[in-house]
N, C-alpha and C positions, 0 to 999 in steps of 0.2 A: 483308821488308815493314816499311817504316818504323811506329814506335808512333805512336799520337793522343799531340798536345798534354795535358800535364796541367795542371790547373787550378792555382792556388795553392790550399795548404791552407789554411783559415779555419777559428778556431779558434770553436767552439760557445759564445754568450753565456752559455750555461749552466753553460757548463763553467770561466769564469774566477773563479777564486780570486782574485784580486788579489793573485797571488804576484809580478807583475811591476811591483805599483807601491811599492814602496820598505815599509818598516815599517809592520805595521798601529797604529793607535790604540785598536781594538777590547780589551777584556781579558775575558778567559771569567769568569765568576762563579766565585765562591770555593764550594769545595765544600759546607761548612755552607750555604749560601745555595740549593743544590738541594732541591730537593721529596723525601722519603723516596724515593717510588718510584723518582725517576730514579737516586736514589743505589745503590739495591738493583739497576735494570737494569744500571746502569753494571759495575757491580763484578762483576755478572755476568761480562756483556760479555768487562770483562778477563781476569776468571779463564778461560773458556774459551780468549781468544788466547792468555795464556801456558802453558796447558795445551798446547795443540797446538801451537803452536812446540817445548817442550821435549820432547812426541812428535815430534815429525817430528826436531827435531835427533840423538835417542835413536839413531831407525831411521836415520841415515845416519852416524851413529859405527860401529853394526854393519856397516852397506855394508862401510864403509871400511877394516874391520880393526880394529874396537875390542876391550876386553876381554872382550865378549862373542862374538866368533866362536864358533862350533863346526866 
């Protein structure tokens, strides 16, 4: 049984970054130039992503045969 035609994908206006039009102009504010709180979310923020990245990388050095096998 032949498939239906598929549509073009159309990419959601919402979803464009403007990664496709060449170098932005925009520049992010300078840290000091943030509000305490955002500073203190932020750092949050970070600290848990590199927490769990260096968990998660931990658990698959032991997958893998590291020197923590048993």
């Amino acid at each position: 049984m032949p498939q239906p035609p598929r549509r073009p994908h159309r990419s959601d206006p919402q979803l464009d970054l403007g990664l496709t039009q060449g170098p932005s102009t925009l520049t992010p504010p300078a840290w000091s130039a943030l509000p305490t709180a955002t500073q203190q979310i932020l750092t949050r923020l970070l600290t848990r992503l590199l927490v769990a990245h260096t968990n998660r990388a931990s658990r698959q050095d032991v997958r893998a045969g590291g020197a923590d096998e048993r």
